[in-house]
ROPADO-161803 format. One record per residue (C-alpha): z, y, x. Coordinates in steps of 0.02 Angstrom, whole numbers, plus 32768, in hexadecimal, padded with zeros to 4 digits. Layout:
N
ZYX...
// end
This chain:
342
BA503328A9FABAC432FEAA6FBAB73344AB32BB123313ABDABB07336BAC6FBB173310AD1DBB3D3373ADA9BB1D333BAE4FBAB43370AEF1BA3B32E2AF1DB9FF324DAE85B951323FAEE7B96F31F0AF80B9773133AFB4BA31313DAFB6BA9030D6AF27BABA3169AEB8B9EC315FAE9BB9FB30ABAE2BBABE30E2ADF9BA7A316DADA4B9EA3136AD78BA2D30B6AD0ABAC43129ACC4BA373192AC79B9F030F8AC36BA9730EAABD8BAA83185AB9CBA01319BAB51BA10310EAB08BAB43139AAAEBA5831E9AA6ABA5E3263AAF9B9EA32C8AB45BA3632D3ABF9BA1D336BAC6EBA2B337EAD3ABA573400ADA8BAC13425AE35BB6A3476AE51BB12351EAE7EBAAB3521AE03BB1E34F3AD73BB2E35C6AD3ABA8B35DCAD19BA663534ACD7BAD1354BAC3DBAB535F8AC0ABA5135A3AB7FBAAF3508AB80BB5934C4AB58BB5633F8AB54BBB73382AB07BBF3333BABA6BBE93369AC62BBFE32F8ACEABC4C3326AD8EBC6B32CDAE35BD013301AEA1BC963303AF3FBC0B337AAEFABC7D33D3AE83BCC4346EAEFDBD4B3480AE5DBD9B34FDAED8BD0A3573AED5BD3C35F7AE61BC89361FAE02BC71354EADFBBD203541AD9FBCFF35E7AD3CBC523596ACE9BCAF34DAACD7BD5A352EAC82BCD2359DAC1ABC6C350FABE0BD1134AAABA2BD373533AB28BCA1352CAAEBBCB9345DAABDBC633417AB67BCD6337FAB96BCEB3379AC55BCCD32ADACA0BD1432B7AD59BCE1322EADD4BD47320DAE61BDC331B6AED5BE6A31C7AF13BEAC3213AF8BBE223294AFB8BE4E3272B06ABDA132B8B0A7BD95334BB024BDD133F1B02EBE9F33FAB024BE863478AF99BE1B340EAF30BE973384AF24BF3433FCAEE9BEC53444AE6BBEBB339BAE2BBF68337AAE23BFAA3419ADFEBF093455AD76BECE3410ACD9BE1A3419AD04BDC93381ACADBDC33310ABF1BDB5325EAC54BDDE323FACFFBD87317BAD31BD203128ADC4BCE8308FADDEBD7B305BAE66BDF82FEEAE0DBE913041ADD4BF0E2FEDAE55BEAC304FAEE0BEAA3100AEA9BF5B30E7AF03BFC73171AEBABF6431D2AE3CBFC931C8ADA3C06031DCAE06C01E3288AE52BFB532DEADCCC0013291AD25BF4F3275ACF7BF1231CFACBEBE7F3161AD24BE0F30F5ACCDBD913079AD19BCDB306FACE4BC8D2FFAAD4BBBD82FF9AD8BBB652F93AD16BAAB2F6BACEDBA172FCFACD3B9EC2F8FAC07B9442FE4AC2DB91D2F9AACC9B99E2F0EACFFB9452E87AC8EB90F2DD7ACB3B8782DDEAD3DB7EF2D70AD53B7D22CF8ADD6B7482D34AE61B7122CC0AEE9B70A2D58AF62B7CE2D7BAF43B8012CCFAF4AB8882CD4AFDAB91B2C4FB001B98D2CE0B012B9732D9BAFEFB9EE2E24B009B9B62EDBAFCBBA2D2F60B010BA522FF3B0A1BA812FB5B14CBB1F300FB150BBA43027B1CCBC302FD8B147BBC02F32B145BBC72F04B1F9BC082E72B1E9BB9F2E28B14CBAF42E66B1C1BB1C2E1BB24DBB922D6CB21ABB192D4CB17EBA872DB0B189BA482D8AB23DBA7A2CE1B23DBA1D2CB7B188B9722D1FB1CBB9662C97B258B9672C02B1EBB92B2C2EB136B8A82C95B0ECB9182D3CB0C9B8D32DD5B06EB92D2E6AB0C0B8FB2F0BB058B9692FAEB068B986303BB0DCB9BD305BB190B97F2FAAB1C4B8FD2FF4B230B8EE3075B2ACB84B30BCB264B8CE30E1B1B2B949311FB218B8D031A8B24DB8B131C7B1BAB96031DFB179B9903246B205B8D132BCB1E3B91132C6B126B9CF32F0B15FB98E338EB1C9B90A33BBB14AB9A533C8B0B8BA153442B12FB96C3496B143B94F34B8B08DB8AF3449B08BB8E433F4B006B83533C2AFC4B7FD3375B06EB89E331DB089B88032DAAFE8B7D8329FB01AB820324CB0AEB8AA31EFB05AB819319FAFC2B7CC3159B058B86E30F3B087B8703089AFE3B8452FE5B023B8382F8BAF6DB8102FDBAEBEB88F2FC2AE40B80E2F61ADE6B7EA2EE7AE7EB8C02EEDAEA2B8CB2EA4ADE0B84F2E09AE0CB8972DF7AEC6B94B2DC9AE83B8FD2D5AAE09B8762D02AE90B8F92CE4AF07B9592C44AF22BA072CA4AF53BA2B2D75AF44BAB02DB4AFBBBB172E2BAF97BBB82E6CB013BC242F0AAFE4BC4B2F8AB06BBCF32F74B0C8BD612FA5B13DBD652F74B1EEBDFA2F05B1C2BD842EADB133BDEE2EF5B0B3BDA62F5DB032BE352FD9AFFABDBF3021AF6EBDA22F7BAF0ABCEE2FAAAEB7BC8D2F38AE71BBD52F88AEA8BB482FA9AE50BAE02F18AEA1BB5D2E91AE5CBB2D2EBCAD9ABA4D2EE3ADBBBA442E47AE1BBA882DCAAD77BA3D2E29ACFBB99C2E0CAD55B9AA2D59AD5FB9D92D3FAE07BA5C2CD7AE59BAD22D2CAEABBB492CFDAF35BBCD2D89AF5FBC612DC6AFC4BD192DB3AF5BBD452E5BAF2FBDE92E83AECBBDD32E9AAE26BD2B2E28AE17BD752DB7ADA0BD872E3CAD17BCC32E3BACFCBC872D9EAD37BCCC2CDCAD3FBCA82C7AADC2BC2D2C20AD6DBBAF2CAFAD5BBBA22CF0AE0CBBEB2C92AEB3BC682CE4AF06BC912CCAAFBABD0C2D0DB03FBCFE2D6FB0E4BCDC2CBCB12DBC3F2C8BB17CBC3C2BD2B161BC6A2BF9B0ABBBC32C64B098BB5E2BE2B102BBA72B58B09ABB7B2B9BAFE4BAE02BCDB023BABC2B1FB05EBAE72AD4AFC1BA9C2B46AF4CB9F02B6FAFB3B9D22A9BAF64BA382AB1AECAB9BD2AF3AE54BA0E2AC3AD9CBAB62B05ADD6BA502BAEAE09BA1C2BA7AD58BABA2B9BACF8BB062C2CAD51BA7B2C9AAD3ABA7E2C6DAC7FBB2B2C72AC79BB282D2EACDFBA922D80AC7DBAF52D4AABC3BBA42DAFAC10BB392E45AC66BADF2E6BABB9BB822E40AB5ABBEC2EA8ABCBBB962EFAAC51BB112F6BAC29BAF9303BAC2ABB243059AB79BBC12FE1AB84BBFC306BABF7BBD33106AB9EBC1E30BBAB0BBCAC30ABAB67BCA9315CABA3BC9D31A8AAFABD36313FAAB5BD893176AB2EBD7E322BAB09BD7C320DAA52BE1D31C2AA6CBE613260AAAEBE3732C5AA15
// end
């Protein structure tokens, strides 16, 4: 049978990598593979009795400049392990050494991300090394049509971190919306009580209390992804804004993860323009809006008493999410590409 091998530091937490991963494994198990975890310091002795088919990699996690890290990756790849690495470009917050082994090494079978092409600004150039997009998707397992609860029933819902790179979506949409309509607000670092908590499970983690932190951090979920399906589809209008730059810009054009659950759940979704959107959805399956806050307040206006038009676009979003969208789309994708290479 086939195996994969995902190497990263932290797929428990409340963070996004949680759902990302979550639903990658989805699509990889359901394309054959049994599919294996462990971090970069424990990669040695977790495949002295195995050698998958593929590993995956992330540049930020990946220390590729630590000589015994390399030594079992390069060691692995002649044995037929095909190396998937994740990242971005430029490493501007990584170690110098990390990004000229990239451009000077051949260290990896597939280079890809999910940031558009156009804004992994000089990678090809540098490295010679092709970039290929796999955008975030669906979870087939759990992204499905919910069922409408009267307890979940909001106007307007919005499930997501309070983050730094949202400032101006929480406090020119968010706030404003809260005052007038019934909003669901589920996510975390809205509260001061979470962001206690985040700050206990940060300190327990550099403390090697790993289990405890983890504790801490099940504690911050504020919806189950059970209840999360059902929300999107009880609500009126989903929300969803992309992180950005001070400026409003968003140099990394990434469609995120939120954009794809939300349709394939049957919700209606009303989101920011990112570049790039209109490769995987028209117009006419999810509403897209600028940085502009009478453009938000407007839609929301209209379609909080436009129920058939609600309808259409979730019909017409949930037919291109299964069609297009979903985990096994993307590992499909993933093992073309590496067939191709043969």
């Amino acid at each position: 049978m086939k195996s994969i091998l995902f190497i990263h530091p932290y797929l428990d937490g409340p963070s996004a990598a949680r759902w990302i991963f979550q639903a990658w494994r989805t699509g990889f198990e359901h394309e054959g593979y049994i599919c294996h975890f462990c971090t970069a310091d424990q990669i040695t002795q977790y495949t002295i009795n195995l050698t998958p088919d593929l590993i995956w990699c992330d540049i930020v996690s990946s220390p590729i400049e630590d000589h015994t890290y390399r030594s079992c990756l390069d060691k692995l790849r002649t044995k037929g392990s095909k190396i998937l690495l994740w990242l971005y470009w430029p490493l501007w917050d990584l170690p110098e050494k990390r990004q000229k082994i990239v451009i000077n090494e051949d260290i990896a079978d597939l280079y890809f991300g999910e940031r558009e092409k156009d804004s992994i600004y000089g990678f090809e150039e540098e490295t010679g090394k092709i970039y290929h997009t796999l955008p975030m998707f669906a979870n087939s397992s759990l992204h499905k049509l919910g069922t409408i609860r009267k307890e979940l029933e909001y106007d307007i819902t919005f499930v997501g971190a309070k983050l730094p790179k949202k400032k101006w979506f929480n406090n020119n949409i968010i706030k404003p919306l809260s005052r007038k309509y019934k909003v669901g607000l589920f996510g975390t670092n809205w509260t001061m009580t979470d962001n206690i908590k985040r700050v206990g499970s940060r300190l327990l983690r550099l403390g090697k209390m790993n289990s405890v932190a983890s504790h801490i951090d099940r504690t911050r979920f504020s919806i189950s992804d059970a209840d999360e399906v059902d929300l999107y589809r009880s609500s009126k209008i989903c929300l969803n804004f992309h992180e950005r730059a001070d400026d409003l810009s968003q140099p990394h054009h990434v469609m995120n993860h939120r954009a794809f659950k939300i349709v394939a759940c049957g919700g209606f979704q009303i989101c920011d323009q990112v570049k790039g959107m209109a490769n995987y959805f028209n117009d006419d399956e999810l509403c897209m809006v600028d940085c502009n806050q009478k453009q938000w307040f407007d839609q929301i206006e209209y379609f909080l008493h436009a129920e058939k038009e609600r309808n259409e676009y979730v019909r017409r979003g949930m037919n291109r999410v299964n069609r297009e969208h979903l985990d096994f789309h993307r590992v499909r994708l993933i093992e073309s590409l590496i067939s191709n290479q043969k």
